[in-house]
VOGU-3710 file (C-alpha; in Angstrom, 3 decimals, decimal comma):
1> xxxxxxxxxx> 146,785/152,961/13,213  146,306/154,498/16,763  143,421/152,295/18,956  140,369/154,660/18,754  140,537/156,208/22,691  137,852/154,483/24,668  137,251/158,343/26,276  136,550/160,649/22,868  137,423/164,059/24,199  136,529/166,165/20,666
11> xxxxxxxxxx> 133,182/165,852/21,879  132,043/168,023/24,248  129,701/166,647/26,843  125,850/166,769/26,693  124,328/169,075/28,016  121,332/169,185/29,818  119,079/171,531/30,485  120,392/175,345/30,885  120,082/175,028/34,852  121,729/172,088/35,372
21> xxxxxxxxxx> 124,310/171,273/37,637  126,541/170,538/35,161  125,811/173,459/32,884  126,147/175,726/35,882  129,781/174,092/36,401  130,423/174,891/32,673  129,744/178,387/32,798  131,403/179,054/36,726  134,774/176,768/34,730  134,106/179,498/31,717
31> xxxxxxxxxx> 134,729/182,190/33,919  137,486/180,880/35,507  139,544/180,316/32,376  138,707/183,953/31,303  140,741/184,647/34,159  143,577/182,577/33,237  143,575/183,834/29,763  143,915/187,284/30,937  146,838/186,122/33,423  148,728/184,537/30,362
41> xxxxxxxxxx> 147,955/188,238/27,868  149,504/189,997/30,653  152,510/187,477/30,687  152,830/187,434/27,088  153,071/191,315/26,836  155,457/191,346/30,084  158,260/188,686/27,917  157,840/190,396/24,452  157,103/194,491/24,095  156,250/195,770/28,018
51> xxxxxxxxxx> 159,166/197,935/29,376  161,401/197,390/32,450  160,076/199,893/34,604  156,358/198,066/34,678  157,870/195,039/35,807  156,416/196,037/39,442  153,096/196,937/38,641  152,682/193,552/36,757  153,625/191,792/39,446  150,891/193,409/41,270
61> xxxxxxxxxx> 148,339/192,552/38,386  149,806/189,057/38,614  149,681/188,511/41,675  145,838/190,402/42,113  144,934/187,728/39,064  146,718/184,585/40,995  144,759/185,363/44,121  141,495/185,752/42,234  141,817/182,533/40,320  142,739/180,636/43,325
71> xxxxxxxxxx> 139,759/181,805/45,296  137,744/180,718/42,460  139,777/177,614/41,880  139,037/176,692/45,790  135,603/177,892/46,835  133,069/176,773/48,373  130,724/177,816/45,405  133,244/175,971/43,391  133,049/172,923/45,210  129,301/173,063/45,874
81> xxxxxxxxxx> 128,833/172,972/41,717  131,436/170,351/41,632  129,658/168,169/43,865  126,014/168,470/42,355  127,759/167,914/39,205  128,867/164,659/40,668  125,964/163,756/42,499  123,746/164,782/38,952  125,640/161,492/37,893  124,593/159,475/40,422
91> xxxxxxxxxx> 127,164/159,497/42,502  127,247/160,201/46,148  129,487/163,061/47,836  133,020/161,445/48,672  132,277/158,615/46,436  133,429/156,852/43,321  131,741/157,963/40,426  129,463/155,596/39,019  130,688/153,468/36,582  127,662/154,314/34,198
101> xxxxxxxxxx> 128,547/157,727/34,234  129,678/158,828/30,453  133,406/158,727/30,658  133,814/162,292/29,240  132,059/163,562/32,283  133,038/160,991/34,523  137,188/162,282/33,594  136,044/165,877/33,158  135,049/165,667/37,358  137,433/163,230/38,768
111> xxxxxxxxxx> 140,323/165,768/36,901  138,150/168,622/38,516  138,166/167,248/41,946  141,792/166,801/42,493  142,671/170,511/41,392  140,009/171,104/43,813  141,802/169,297/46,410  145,051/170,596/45,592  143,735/174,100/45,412  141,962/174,193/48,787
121> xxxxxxxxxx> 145,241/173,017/50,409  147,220/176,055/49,703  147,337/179,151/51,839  146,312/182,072/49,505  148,682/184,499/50,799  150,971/181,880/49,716  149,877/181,353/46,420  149,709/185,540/45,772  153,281/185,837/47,066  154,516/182,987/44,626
131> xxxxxxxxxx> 152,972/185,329/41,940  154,785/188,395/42,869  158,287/185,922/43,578  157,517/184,961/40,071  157,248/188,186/38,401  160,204/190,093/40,668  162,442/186,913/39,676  161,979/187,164/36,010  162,847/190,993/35,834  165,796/190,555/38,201
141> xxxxxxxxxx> 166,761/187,194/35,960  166,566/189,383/32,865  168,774/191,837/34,577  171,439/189,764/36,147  171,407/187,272/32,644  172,328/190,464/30,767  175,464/191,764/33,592  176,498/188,038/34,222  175,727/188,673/37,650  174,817/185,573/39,311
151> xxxxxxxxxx> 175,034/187,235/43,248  172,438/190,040/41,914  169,395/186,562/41,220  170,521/184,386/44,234  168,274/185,893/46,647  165,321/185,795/44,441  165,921/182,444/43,429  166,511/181,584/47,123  162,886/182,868/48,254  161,552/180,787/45,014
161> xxxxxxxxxx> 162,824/177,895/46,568  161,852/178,254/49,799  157,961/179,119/48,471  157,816/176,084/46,394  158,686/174,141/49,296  155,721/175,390/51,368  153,760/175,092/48,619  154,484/171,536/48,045  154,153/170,472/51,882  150,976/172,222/51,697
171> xxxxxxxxxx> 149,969/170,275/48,861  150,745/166,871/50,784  147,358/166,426/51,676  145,675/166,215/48,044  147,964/164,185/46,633  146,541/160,381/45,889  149,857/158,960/47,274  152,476/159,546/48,458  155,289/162,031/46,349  158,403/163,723/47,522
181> xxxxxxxxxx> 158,192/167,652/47,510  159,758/167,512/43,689  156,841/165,307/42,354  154,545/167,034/43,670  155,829/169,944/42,100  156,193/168,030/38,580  152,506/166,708/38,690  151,236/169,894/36,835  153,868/169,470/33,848  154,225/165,669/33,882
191> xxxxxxxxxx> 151,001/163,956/35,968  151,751/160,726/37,566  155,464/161,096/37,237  157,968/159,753/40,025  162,284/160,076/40,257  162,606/156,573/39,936  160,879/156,214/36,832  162,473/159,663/35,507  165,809/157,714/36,772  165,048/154,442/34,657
201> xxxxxxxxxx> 164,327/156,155/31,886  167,313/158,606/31,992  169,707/155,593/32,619  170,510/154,688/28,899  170,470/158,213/27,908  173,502/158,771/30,626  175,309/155,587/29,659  175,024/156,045/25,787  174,897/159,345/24,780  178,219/160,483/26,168
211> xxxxxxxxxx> 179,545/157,410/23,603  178,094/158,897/20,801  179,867/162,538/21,540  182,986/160,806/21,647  181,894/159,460/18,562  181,395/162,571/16,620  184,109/164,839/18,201  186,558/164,241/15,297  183,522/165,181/12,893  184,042/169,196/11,554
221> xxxxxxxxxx> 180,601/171,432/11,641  180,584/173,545/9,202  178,908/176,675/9,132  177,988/179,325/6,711  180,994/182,078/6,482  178,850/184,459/7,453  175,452/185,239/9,609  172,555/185,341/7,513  170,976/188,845/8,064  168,336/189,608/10,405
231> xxxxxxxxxx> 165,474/189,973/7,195  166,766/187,193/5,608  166,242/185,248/8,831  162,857/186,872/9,561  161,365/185,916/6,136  162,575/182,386/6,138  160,629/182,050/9,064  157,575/183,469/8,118  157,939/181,259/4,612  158,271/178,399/6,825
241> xxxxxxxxxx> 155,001/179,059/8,939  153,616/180,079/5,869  154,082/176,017/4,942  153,046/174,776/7,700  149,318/176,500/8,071  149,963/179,672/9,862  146,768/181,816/9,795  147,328/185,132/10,664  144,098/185,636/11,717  144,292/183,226/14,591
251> xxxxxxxxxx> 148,268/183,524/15,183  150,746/186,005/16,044  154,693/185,633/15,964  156,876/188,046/18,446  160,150/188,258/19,907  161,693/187,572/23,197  164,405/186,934/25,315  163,362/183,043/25,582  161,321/181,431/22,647  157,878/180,381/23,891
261> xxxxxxxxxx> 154,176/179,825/22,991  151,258/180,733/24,283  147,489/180,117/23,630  145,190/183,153/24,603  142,437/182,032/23,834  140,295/179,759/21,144  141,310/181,871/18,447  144,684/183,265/19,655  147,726/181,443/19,259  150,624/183,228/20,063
271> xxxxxxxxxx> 154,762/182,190/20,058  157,667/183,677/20,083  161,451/183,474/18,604  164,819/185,236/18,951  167,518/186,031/16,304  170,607/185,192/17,772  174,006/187,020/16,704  176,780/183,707/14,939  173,490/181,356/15,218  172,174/181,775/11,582
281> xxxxxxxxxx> 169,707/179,060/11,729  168,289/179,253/15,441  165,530/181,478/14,765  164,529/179,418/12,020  164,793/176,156/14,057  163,197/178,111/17,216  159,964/178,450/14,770  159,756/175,432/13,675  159,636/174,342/17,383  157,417/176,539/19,004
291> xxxxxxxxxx> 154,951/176,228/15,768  155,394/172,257/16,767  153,987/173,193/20,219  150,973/176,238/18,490  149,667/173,148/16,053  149,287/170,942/19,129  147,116/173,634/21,019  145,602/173,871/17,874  144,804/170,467/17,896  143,571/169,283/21,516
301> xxxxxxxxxx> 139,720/168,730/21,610  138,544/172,045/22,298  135,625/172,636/20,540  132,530/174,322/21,249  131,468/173,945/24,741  134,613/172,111/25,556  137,152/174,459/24,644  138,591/176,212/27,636  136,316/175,295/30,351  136,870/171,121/30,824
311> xxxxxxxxxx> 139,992/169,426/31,493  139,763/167,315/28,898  140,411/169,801/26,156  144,027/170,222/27,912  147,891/168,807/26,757  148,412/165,614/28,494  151,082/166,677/29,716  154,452/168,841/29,089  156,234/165,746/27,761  153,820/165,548/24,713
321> xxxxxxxxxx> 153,741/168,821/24,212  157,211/168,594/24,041  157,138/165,665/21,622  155,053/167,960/19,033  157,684/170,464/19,177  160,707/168,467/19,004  158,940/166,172/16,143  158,465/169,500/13,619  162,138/170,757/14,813  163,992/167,729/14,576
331> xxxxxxxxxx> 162,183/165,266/12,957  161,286/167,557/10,024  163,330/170,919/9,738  166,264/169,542/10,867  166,024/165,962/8,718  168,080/165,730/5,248  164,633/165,559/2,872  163,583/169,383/4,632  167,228/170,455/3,804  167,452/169,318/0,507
341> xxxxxxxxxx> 164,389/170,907/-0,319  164,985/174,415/1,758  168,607/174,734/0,364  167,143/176,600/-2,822  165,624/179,235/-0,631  167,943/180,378/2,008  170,821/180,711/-0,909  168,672/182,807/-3,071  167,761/184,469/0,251  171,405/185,204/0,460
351> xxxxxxxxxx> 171,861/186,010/-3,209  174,541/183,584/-4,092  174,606/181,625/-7,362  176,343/178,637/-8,317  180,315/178,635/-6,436  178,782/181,164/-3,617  177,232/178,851/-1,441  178,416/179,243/1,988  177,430/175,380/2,700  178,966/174,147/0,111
361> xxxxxxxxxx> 175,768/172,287/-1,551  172,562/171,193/-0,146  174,779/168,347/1,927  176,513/170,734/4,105  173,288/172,789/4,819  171,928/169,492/6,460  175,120/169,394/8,782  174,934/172,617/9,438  171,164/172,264/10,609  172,452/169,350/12,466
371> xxxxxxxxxx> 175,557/170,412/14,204  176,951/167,477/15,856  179,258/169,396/19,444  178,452/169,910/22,931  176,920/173,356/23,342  176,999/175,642/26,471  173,221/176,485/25,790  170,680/174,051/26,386  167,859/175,686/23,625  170,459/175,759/21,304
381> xxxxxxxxxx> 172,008/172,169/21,788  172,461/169,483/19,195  170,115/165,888/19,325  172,797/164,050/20,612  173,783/166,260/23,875  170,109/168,178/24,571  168,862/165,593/26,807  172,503/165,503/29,501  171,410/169,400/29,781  168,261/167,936/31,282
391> xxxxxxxxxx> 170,053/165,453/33,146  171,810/168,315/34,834  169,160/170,462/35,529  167,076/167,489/36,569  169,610/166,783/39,368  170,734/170,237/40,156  167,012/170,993/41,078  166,441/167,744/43,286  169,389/168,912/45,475  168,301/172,337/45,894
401> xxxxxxxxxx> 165,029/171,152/46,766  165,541/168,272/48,113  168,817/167,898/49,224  169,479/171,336/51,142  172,429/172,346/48,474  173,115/175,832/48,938  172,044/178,520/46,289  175,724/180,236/46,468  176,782/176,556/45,421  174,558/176,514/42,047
411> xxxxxxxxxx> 177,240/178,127/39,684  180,149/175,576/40,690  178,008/172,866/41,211  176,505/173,385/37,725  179,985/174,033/36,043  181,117/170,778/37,688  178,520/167,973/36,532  178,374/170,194/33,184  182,227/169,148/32,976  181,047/165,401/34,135
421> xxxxxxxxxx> 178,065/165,116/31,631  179,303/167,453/28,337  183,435/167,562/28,893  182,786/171,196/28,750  181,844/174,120/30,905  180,978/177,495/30,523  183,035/180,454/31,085  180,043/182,973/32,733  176,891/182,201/34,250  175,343/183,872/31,610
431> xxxxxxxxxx> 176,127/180,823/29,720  175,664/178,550/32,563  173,202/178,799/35,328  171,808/181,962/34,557  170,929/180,730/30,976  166,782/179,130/31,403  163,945/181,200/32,488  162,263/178,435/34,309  163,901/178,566/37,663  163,190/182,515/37,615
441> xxxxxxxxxx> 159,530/181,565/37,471  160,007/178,842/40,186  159,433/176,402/37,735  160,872/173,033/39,376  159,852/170,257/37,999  158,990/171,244/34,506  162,760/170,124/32,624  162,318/166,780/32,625  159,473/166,920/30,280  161,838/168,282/27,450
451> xxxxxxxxxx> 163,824/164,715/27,986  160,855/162,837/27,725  159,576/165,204/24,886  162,592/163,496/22,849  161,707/160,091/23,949  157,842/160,316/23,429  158,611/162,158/19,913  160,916/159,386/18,636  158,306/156,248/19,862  155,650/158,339/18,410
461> xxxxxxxxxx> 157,271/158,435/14,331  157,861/155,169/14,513  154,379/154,416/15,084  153,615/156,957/12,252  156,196/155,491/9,850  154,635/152,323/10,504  150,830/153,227/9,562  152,713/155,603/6,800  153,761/153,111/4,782  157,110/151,736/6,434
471> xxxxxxxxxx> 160,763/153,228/6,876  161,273/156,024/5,037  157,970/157,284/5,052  158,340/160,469/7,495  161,415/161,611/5,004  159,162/160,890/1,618  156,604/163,096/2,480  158,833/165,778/3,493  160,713/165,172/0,273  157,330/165,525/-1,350
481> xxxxxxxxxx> 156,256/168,653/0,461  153,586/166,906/2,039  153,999/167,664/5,605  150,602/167,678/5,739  150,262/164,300/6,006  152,349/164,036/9,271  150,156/166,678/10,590  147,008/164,875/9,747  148,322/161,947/11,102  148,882/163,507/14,520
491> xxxxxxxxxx> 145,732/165,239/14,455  143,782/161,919/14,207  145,975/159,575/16,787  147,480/162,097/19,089  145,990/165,469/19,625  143,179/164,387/20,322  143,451/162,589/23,298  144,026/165,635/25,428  143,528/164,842/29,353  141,812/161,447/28,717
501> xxxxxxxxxx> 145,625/159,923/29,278  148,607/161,167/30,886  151,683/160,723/28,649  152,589/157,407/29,121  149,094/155,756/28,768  149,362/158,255/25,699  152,391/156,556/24,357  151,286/153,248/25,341  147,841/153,248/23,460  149,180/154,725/20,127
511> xxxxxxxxxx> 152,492/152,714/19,762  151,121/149,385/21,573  154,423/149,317/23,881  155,872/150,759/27,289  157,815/154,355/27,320  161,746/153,657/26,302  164,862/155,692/25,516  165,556/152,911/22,563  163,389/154,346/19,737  164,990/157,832/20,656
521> xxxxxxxxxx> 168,555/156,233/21,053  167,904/154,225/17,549  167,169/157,563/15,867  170,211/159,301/16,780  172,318/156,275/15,609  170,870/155,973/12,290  171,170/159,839/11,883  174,228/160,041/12,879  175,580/157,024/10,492  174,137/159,104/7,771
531> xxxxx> 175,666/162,296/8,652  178,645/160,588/9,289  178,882/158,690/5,911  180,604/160,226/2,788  179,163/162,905/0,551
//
């Protein structure tokens, strides 16, 4: 099983008595996420039911709520509590924490200090007119996504670009040591991460997986004759959350134009999905994901007193988050135990008896949840090819940050290593560059996480398999309809350890070995001999 984490972060810490410096940190950190929690409502409502024409006016309530939590996030008062917090544990201003200190606490402020740091080196004008960049890029993204209009988002993603990189030499200063402008920029989504050990770890996946596409290019993918209408698609995936513990008093399900999830608060879990016209089983698969990333939010040690306001009772980082998503999409809807047990359902969804099944038995459902082809679109791209979209985004964005690539360049440059990496490329920018959300938001830094998400997810099962019972184990209690069990397994090794770790210390501690692409490389093998074999 998992070693027991020397930090145990499902316990809030002690307090002391109501006036002490570390109560008065809780409830100024209480506030503070209240704040953040209304930032993300507004966000939600903005990417799922408000209309174009408020786009503006949000991005004035955005940006109003960005400067207000960074004034709060950088204060004086802030860093006052902060440091009578420390000092409460013996430690001296500017100073090491004591090594008696609990380690909850001890975590809780050294995590606390840096965003401190970090915080008080930014300019707030600059961090209110990242907010309004933000929100003015993601309407004119949605707009020039829709008219395959790449010229109409340039500018906007231009003045991202140029933001992020004041923001990150401003944030020079607070960094620990020393990170090029794209680390720093990662550090939120992946902490501690670095190019060169993105680049080590991205090696194999560059040398192999183009192998295994050649592989698999004679293979057919079938799919069903026909979409699967919209109801039909809707109530599969409620029947599927359904399965998997969705309480609709805590949760809500939407739709937007990207598939996300959000946590509002310590009772409201939100995602979101898309039904997309000739995909018949990506809103399905979207759930399963973004309910993979609601159960781990669910999860983290938030409880009581330590819910939103400590560090602690955060993901570790992106990457795992990822690996919770990717584990429930891939590892479970999309394995041949899931499909051989789902098949009943979506044909009697359909209405078809014996002779009418448009996947030919429970078999060809699998493949067809499993399509095995280079896709344009990276969210809905097959196991085998998902992680050279990253790859290409994951370069793209070091040369426009760091590199001085033009902006005007993006659509060639992306259609060209697209060509390199996939042996395909798109025929509009809809389909290429204009495709993510992420860089609309400013969000550099952030892809690489999905890459690791694959790698972490696919070290992490065989760990489980392991304490399971052996190979085989994930796919019997799927068989079994006991998905519970993986669930329980993840809540007790993995969820918990919230900020104690960053992701590779995560990985590390509950599999007893190093981060690699070989458990993840492995996988896709074995799946694909199995795929591959005769009916």
């Amino acid at each position: 099983a998992p070693d027991a984490p020397m930090i145990d972060p499902s316990k809030p810490p002690p307090m002391s008595a109501a006036g002490s410096a570390f109560a008065q940190l809780h409830q100024y950190l209480h506030t503070t996420r209240l704040l953040g929690s209304i930032s993300s409502a507004l966000y939600y409502d903005q990417n799922t039911v408000m209309p174009a024409a408020g786009a503006a006016w949000r991005g004035d309530q955005l940006a109003l709520l960005a400067g207000q939590l960074h004034e709060r996030q950088s204060s004086a008062e802030f860093g006052d509590l902060l440091a009578a917090a420390e000092a409460e544990l013996g430690a001296e201003l500017g100073a090491e924490l004591g090594a008696d200190a609990p380690p909850e606490r001890r975590r809780n402020l050294e995590l606390l200090r840096l965003e401190l740091e970090r915080q008080r080196s930014l300019d707030p004008q600059l961090v209110q007119a990242l907010a309004k960049a933000q929100s003015r890029g993601n309407a004119i993204w949605q707009d020039a996504r829709a008219r395959n209009d790449f010229s109409a988002f340039a500018p906007a993603l231009q003045e991202l670009i140029v933001l992020r990189r004041q923001q990150a030499s401003q944030l020079v200063s607070a960094e620990p040591m020393a990170r090029s402008p794209w680390e720093i920029l990662a550090q939120p989504f992946e902490p501690d991460i670095s190019k060169t050990r993105l680049e080590e770890l991205f090696a194999p996946l560059k040398a192999e997986l183009p192998v295994l596409l050649e592989q698999v290019a004679a293979m057919a993918n079938p799919q069903p004759a026909a979409d699967l209408p919209e109801a039909l698609q809707e109530q599969l995936c409620a029947e599927l959350l359904d399965s998997w513990g969705y309480d609709p008093q805590r949760c809500q399900r939407s739709r937007s134009a990207h598939p996300f999830s959000c946590t509002l608060g310590p009772q409201d879990f939100r995602i979101t999905t898309r039904v997309v016209p000739g995909q018949p089983l990506s809103a399905f698969l979207a759930t399963a994901h973004e309910w993979g990333h609601s159960l781990y939010e669910q999860g983290l040690p938030r409880g009581d007193d330590h819910f939103f306001p400590w560090p602690l009772g955060e993901a570790t980082s992106m990457g795992v988050h990822e690996s919770q998503s990717l584990f429930w999409e891939c590892r479970v809807a999309r394995s041949q135990a899931f499909a051989e047990r789902w098949h009943p359902r979506f044909q009697a969804g359909l209405g078809a008896g014996l002779g009418a099944d448009p996947w030919g038995g429970a078999r060809g459902f699998w493949r067809s949840l499993n399509p095995l082809a280079p896709g344009l679109i990276r969210v809905e791209a097959d196991e085998l090819s998902y992680c050279l979209h990253i790859v290409l985004r994951f370069e793209l964005e070091l040369a426009l940050l760091e590199q001085d690539m033009p902006v005007e360049d993006l659509p060639q440059q992306w259609n060209q290593r697209m060509q390199e990496l996939l042996g395909i490329q798109p025929q509009t920018d809809s389909e290429g560059c204009l495709q993510d959300i992420h860089w609309a938001e400013g969000l550099f830094g952030y892809f690489p996480s999905y890459a690791l998400g694959h790698l972490i997810s696919a070290q992490l099962a065989e760990a489980m398999e392991t304490d399971l019972g052996g190979a085989g184990a994930i796919a019997g209690a799927i068989a079994a309809g006991q998905e519970e069990r993986l669930r329980s397994w993840l809540a007790m090794g993995v969820w918990p350890l919230g900020r104690a770790v960053n992701g590779e210390e995560l990985v590390r501690q509950v599999s007893g070995r190093p981060l690699s692409a070989e458990p993840f490389l492995q996988y896709l093998k074995f799946k694909l001999e199995r795929l591959q074999a005769p009916a």
